[in-house]
PyMOL Python script that loads the backbone (N, CA, C, O; Angstrom):
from pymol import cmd

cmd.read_pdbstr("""\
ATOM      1  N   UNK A   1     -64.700  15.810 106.986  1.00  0.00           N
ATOM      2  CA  UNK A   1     -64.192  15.561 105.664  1.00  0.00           C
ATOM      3  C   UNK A   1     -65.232  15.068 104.690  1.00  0.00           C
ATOM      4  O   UNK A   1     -64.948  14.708 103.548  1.00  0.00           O
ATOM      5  N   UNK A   2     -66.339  15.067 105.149  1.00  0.00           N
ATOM      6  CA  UNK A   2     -67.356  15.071 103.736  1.00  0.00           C
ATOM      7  C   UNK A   2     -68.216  15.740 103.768  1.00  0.00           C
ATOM      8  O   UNK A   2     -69.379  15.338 103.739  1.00  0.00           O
ATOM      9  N   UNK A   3     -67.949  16.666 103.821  1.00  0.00           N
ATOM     10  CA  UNK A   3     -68.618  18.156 103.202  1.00  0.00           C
ATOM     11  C   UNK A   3     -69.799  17.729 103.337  1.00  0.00           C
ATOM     12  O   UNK A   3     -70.454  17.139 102.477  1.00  0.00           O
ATOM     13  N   UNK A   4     -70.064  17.950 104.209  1.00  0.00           N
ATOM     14  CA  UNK A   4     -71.964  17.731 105.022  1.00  0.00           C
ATOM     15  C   UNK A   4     -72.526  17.124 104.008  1.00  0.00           C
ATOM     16  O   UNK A   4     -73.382  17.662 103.306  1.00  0.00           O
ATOM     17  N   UNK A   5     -71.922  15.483 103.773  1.00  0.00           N
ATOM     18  CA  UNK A   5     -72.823  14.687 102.752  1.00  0.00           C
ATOM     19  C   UNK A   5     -72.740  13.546 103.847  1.00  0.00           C
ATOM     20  O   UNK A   5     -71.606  13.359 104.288  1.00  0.00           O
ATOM     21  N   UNK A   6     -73.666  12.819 104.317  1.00  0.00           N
ATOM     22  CA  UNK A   6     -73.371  11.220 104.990  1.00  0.00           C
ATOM     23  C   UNK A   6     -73.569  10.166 103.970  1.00  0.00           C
ATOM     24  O   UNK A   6     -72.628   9.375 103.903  1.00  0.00           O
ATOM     25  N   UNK A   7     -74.721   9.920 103.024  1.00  0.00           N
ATOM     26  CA  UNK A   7     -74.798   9.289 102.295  1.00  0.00           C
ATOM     27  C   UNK A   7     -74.708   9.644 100.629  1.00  0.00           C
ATOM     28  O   UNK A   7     -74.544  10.809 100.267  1.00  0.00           O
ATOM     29  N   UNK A   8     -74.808   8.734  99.834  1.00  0.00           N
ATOM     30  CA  UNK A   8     -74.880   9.004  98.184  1.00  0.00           C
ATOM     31  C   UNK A   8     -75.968   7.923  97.761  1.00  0.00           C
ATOM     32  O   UNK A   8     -75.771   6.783  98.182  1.00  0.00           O
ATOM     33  N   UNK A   9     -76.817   8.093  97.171  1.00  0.00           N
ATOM     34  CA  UNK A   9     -78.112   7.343  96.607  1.00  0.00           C
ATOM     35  C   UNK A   9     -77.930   7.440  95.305  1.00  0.00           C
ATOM     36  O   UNK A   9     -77.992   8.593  94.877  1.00  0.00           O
ATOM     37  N   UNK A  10     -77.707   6.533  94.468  1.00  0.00           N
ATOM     38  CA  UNK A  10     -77.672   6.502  93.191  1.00  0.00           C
ATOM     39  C   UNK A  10     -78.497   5.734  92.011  1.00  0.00           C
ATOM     40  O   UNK A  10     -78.123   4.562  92.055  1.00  0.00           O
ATOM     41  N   UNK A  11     -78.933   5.810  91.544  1.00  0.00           N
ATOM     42  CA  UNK A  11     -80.379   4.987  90.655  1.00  0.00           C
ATOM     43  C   UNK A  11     -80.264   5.951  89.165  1.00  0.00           C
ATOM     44  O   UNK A  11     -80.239   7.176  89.049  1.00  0.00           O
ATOM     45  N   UNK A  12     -80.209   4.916  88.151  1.00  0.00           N
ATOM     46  CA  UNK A  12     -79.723   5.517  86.692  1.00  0.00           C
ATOM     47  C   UNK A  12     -79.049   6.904  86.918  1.00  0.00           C
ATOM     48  O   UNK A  12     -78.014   7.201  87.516  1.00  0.00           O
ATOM     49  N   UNK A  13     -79.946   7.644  86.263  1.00  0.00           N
ATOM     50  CA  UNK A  13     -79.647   9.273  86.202  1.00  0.00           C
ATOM     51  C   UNK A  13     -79.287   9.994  87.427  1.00  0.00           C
ATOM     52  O   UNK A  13     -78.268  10.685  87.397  1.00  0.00           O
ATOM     53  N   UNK A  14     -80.239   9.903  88.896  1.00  0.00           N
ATOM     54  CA  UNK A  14     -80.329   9.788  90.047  1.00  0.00           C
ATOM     55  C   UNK A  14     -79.535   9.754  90.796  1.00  0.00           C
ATOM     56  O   UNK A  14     -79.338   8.673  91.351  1.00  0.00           O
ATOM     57  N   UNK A  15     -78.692  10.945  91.168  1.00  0.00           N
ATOM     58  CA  UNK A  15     -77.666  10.960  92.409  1.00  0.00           C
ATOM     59  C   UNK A  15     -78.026  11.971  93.498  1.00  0.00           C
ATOM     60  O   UNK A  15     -77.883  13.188  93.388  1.00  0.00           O
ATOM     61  N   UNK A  16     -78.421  11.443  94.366  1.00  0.00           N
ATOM     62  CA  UNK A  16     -78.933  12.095  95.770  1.00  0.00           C
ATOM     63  C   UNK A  16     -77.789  12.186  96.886  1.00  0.00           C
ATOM     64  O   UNK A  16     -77.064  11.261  97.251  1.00  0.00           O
ATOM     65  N   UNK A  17     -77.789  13.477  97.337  1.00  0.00           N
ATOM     66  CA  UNK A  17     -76.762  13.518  98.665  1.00  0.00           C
ATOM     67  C   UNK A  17     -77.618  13.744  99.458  1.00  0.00           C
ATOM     68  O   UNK A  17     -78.591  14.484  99.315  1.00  0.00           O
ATOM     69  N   UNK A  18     -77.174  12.825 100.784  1.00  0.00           N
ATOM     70  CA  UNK A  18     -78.189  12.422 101.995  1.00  0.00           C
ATOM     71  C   UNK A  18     -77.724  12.800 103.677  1.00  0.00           C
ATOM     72  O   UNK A  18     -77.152  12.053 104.470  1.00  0.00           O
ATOM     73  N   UNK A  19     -78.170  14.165 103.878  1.00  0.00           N
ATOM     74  CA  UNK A  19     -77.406  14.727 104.999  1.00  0.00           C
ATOM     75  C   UNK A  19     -78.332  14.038 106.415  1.00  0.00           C
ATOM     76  O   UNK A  19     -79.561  14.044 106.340  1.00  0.00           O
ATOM     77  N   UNK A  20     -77.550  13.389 107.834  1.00  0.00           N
ATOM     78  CA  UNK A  20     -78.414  12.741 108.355  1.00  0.00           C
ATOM     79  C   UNK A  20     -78.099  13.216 109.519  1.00  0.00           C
ATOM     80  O   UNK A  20     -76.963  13.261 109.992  1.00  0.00           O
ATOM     81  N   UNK A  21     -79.293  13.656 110.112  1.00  0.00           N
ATOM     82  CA  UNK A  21     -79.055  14.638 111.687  1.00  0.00           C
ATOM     83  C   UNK A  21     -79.778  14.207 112.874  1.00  0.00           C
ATOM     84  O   UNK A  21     -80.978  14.006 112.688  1.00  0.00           O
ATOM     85  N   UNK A  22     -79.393  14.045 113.890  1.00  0.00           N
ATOM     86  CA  UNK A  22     -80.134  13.276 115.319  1.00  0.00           C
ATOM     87  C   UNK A  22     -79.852  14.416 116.242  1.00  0.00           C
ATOM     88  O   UNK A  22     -78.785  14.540 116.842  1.00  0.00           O
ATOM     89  N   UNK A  23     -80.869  15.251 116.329  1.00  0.00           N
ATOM     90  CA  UNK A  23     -81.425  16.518 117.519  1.00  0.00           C
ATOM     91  C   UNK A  23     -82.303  16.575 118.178  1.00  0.00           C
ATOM     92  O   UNK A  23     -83.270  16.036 117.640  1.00  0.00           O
ATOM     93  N   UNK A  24     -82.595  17.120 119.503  1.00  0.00           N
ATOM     94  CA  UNK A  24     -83.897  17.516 120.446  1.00  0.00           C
ATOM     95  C   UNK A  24     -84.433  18.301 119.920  1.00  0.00           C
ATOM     96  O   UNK A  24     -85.664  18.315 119.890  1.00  0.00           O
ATOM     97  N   UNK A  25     -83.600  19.320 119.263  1.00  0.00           N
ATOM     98  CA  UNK A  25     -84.688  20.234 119.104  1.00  0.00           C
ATOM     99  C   UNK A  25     -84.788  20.359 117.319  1.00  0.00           C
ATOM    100  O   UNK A  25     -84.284  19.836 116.324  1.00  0.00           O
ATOM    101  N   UNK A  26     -85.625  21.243 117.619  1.00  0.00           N
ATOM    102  CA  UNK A  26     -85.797  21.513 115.614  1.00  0.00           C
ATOM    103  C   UNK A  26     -84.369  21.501 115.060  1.00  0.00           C
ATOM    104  O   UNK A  26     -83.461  22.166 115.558  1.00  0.00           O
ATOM    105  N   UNK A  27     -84.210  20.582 113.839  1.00  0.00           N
ATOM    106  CA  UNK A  27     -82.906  20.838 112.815  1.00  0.00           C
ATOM    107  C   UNK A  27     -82.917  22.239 112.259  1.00  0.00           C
ATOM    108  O   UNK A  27     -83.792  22.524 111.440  1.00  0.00           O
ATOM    109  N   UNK A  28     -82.152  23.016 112.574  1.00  0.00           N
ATOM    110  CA  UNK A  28     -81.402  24.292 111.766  1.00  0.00           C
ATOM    111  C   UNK A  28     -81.103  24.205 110.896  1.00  0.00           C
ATOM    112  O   UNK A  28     -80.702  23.187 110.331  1.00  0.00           O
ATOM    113  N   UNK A  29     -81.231  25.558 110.391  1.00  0.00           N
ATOM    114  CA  UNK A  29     -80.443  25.887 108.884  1.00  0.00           C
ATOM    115  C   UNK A  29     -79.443  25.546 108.082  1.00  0.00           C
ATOM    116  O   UNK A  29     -79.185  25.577 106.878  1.00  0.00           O
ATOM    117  N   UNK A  30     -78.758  25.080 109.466  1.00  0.00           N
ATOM    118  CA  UNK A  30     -77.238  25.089 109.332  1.00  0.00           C
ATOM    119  C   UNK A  30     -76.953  23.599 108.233  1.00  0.00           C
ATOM    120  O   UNK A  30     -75.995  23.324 107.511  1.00  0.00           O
ATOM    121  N   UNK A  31     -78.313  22.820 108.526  1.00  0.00           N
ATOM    122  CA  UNK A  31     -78.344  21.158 107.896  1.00  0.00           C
ATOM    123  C   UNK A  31     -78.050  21.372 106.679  1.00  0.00           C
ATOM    124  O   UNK A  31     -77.114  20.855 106.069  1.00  0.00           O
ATOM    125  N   UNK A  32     -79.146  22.453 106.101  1.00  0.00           N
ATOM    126  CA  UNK A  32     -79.174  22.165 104.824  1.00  0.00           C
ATOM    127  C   UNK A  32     -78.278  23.237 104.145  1.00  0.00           C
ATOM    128  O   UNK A  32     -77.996  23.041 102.963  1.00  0.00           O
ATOM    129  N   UNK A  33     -77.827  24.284 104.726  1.00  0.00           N
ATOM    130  CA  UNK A  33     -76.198  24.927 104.255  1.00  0.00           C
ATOM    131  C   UNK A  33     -75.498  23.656 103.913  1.00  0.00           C
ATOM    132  O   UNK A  33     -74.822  23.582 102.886  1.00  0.00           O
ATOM    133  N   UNK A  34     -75.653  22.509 104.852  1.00  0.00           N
ATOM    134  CA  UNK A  34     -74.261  21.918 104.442  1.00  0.00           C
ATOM    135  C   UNK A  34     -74.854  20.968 103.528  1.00  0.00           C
ATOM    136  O   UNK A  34     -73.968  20.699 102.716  1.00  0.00           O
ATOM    137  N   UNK A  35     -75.784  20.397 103.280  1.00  0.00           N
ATOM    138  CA  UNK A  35     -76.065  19.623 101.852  1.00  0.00           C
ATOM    139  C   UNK A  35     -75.972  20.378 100.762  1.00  0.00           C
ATOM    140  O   UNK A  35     -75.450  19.798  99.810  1.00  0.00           O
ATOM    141  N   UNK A  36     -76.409  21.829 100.521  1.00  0.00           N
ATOM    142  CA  UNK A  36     -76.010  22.298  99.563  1.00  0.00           C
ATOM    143  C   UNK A  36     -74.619  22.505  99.199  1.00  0.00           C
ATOM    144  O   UNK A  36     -74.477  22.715  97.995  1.00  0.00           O
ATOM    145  N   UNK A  37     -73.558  22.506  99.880  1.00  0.00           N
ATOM    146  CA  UNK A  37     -72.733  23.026  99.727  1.00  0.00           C
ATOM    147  C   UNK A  37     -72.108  21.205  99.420  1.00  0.00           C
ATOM    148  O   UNK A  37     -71.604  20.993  98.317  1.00  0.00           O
ATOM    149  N   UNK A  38     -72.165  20.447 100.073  1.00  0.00           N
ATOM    150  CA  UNK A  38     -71.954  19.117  99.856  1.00  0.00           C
ATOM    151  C   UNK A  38     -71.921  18.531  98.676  1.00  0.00           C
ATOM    152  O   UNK A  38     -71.013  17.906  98.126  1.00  0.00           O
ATOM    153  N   UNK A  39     -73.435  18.895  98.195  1.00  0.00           N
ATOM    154  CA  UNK A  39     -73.896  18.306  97.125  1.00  0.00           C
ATOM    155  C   UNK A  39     -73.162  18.346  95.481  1.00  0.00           C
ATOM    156  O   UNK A  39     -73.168  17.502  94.586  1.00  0.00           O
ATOM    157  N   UNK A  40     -72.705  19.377  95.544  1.00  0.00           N
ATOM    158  CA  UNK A  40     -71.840  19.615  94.364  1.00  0.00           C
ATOM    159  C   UNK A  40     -70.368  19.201  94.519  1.00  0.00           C
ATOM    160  O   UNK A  40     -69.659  18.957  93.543  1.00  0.00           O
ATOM    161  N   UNK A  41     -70.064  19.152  95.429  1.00  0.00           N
ATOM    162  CA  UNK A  41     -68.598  18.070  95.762  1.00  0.00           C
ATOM    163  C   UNK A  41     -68.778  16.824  95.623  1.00  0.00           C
ATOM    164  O   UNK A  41     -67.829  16.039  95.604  1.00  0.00           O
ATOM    165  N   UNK A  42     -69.792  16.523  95.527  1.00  0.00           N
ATOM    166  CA  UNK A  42     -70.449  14.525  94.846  1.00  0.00           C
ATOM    167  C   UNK A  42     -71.116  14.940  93.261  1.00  0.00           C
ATOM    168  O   UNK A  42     -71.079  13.980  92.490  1.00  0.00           O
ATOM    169  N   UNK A  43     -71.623  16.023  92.759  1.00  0.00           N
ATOM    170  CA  UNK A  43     -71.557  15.735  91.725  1.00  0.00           C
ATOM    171  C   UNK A  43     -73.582  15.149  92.075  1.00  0.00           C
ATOM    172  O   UNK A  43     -74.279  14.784  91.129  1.00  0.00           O
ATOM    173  N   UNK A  44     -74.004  15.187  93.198  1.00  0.00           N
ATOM    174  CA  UNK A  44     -75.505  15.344  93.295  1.00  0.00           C
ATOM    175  C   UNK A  44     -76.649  15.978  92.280  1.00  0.00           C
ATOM    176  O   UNK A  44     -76.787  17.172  92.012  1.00  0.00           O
ATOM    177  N   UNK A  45     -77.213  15.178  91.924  1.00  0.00           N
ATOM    178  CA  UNK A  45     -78.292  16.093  91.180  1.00  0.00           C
ATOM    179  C   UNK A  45     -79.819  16.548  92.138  1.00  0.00           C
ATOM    180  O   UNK A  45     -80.606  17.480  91.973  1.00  0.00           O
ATOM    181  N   UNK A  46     -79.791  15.665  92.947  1.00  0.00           N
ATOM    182  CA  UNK A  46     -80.940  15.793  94.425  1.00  0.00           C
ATOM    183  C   UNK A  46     -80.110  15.703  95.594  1.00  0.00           C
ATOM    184  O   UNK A  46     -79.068  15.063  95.736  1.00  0.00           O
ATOM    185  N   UNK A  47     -80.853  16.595  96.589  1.00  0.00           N
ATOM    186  CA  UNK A  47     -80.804  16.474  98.130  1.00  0.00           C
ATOM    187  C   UNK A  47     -81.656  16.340  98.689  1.00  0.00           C
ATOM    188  O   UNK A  47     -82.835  16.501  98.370  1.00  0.00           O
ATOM    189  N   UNK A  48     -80.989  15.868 100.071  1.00  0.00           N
ATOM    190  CA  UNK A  48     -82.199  15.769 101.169  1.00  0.00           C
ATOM    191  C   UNK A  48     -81.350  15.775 102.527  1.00  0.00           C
ATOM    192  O   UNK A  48     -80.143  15.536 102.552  1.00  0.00           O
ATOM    193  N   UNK A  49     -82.077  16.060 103.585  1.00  0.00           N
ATOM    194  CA  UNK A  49     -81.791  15.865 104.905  1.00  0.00           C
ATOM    195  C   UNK A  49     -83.268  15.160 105.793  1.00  0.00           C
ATOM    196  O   UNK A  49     -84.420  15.573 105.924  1.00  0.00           O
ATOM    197  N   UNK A  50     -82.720  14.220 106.163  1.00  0.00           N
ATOM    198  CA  UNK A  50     -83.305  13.321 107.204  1.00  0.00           C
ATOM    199  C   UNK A  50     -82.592  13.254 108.572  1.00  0.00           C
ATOM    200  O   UNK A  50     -81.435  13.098 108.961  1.00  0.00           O
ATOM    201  N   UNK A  51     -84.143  13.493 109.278  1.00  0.00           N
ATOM    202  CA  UNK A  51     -84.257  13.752 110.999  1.00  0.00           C
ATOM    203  C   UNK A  51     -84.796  13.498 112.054  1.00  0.00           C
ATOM    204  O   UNK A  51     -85.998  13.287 111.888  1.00  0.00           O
ATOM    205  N   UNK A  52     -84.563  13.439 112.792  1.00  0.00           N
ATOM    206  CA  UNK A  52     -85.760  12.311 114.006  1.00  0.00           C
ATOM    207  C   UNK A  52     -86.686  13.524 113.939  1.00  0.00           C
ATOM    208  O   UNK A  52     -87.862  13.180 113.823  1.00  0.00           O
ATOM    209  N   UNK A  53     -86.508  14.746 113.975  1.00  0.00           N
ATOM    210  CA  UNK A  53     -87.416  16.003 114.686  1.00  0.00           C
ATOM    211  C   UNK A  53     -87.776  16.646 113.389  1.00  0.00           C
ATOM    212  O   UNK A  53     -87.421  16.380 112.241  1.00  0.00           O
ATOM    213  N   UNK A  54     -88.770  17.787 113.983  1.00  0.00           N
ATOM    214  CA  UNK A  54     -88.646  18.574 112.857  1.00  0.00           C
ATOM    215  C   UNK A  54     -87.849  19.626 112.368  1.00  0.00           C
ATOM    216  O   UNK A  54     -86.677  19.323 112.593  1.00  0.00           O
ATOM    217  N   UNK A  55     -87.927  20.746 111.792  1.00  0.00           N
ATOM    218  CA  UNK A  55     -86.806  21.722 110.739  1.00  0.00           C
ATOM    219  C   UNK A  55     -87.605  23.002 111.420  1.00  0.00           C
ATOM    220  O   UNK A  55     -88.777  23.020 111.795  1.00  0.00           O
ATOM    221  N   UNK A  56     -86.898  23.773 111.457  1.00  0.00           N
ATOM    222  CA  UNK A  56     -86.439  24.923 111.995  1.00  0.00           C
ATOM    223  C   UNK A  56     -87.675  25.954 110.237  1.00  0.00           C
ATOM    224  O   UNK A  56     -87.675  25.525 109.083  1.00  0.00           O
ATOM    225  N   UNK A  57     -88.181  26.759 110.550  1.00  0.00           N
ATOM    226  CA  UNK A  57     -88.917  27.730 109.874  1.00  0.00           C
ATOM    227  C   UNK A  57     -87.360  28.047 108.580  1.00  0.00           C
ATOM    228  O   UNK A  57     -87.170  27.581 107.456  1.00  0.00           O
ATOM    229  N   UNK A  58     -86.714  28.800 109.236  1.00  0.00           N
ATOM    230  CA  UNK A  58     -85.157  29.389 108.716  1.00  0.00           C
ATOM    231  C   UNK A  58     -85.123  27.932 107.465  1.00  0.00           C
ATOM    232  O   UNK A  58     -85.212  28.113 106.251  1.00  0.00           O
ATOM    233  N   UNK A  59     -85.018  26.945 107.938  1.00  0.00           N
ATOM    234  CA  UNK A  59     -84.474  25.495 107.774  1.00  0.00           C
ATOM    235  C   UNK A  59     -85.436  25.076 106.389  1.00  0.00           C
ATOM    236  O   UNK A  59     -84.990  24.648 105.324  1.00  0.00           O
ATOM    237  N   UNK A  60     -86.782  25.313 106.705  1.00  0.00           N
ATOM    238  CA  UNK A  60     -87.633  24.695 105.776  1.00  0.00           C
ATOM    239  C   UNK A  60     -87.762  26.401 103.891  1.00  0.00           C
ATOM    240  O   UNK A  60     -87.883  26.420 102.666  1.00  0.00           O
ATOM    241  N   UNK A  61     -87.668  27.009 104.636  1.00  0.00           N
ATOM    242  CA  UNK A  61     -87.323  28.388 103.650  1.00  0.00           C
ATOM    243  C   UNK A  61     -86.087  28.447 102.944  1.00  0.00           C
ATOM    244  O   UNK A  61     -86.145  29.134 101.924  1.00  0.00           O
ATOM    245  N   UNK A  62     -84.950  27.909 103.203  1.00  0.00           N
ATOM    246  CA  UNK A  62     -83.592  27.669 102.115  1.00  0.00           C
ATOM    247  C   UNK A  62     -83.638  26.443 102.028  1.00  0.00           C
ATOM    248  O   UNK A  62     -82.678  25.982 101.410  1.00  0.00           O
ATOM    249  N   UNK A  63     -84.507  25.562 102.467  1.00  0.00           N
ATOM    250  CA  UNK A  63     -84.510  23.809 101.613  1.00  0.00           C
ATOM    251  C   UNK A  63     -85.480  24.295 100.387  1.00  0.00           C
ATOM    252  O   UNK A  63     -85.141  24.063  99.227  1.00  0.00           O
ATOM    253  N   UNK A  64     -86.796  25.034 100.712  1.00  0.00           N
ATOM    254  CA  UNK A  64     -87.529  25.696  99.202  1.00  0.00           C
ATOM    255  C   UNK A  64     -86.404  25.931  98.209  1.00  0.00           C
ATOM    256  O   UNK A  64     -85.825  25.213  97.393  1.00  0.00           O
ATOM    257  N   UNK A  65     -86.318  27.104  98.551  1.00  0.00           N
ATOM    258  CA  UNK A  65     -85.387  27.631  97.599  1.00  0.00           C
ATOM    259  C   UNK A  65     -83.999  27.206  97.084  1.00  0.00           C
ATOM    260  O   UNK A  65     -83.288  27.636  96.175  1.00  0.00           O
ATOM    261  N   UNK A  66     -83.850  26.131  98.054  1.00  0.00           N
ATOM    262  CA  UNK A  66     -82.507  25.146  96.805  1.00  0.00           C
ATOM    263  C   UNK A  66     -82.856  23.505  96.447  1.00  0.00           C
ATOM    264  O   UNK A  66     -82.137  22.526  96.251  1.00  0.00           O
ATOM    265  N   UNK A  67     -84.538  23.751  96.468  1.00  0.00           N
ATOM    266  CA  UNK A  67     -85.000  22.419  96.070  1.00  0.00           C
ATOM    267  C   UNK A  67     -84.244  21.185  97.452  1.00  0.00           C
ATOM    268  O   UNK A  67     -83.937  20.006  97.273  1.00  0.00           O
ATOM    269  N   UNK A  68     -84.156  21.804  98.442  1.00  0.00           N
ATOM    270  CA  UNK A  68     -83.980  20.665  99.059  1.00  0.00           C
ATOM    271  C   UNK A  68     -85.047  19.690  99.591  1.00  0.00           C
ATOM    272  O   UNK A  68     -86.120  20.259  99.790  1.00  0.00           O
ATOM    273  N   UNK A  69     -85.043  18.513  99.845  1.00  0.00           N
ATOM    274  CA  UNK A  69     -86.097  17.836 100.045  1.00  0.00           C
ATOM    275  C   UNK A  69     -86.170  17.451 101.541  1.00  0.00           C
ATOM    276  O   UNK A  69     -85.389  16.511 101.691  1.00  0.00           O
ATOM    277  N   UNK A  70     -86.859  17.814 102.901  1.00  0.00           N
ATOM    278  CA  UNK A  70     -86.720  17.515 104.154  1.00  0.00           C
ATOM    279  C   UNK A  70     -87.514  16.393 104.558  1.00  0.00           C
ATOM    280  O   UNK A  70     -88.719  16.442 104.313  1.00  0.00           O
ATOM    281  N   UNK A  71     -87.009  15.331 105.171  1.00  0.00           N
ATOM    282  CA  UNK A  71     -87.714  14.316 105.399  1.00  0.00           C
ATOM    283  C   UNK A  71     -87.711  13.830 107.278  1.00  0.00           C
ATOM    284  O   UNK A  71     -86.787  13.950 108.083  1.00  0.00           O
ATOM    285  N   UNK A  72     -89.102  13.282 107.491  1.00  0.00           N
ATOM    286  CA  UNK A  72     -88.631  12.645 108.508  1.00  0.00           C
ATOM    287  C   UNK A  72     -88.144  11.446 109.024  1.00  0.00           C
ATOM    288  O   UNK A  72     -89.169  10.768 108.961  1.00  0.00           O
ATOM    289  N   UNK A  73     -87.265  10.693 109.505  1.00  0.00           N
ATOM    290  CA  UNK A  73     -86.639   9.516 109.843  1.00  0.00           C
ATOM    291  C   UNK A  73     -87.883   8.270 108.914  1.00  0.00           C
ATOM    292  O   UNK A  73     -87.568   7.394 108.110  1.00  0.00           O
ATOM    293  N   UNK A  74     -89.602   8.721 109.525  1.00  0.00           N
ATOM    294  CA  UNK A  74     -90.183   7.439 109.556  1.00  0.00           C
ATOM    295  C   UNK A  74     -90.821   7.356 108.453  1.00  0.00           C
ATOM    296  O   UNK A  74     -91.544   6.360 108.441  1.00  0.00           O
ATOM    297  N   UNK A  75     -90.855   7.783 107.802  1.00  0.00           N
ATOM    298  CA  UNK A  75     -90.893   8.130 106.221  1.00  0.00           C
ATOM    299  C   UNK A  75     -90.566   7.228 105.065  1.00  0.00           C
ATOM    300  O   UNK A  75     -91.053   6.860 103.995  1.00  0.00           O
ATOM    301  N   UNK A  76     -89.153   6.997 106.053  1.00  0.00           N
ATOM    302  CA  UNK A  76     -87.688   6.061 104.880  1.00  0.00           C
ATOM    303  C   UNK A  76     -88.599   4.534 104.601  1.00  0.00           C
ATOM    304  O   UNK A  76     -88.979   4.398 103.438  1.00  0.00           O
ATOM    305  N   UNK A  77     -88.806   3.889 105.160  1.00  0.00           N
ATOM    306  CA  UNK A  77     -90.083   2.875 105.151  1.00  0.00           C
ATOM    307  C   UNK A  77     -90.505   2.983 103.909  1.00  0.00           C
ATOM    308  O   UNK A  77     -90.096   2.128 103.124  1.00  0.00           O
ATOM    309  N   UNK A  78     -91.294   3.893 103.473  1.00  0.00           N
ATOM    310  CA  UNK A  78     -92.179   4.171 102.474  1.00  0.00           C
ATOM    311  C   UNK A  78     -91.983   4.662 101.162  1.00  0.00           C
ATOM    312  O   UNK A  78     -92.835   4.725 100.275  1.00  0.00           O
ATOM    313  N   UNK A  79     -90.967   4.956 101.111  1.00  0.00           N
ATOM    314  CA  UNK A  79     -89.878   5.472 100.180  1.00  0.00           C
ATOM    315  C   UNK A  79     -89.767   4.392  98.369  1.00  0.00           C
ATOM    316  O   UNK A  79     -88.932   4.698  97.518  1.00  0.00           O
TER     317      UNK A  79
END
""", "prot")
cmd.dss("prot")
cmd.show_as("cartoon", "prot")
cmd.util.cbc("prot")
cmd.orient("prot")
């Protein structure tokens, strides 16, 4: 029931939907299908998906092309 959004990040203008995935193997495509599709049911102006692993080739080629932003878990720290 939330449309492949886990979190909402919000800062002035700034509304981020925050899809969050724990896999062995590379995150799939399938992640960021569902932030996009998420993201406009919150009314998102940014996405992202955060992951212990890395993203799938498929995965990192439709995060390009819908401006998604892929991050890794250890990252968030630095943010």
């Amino acid at each position: 029931g939330d449309y492949g959004v886990d979190l909402i990040a919000e800062k002035e203008t700034r509304r981020i939907a925050i899809q969050c995935k724990k896999y062995s193997k590379p995150v799939p495509n399938k992640a960021v299908q569902e932030i996009i599709a998420g993201a406009s049911m919150y009314y998102a102006n940014e996405m992202v998906v955060v992951s212990n692993t890395e993203y799938t080739k498929a995965a990192m080629i439709l995060a390009e092309q819908h401006g998604v932003i892929l991050l890794h878990h250890d990252v968030l720290n630095n943010l």
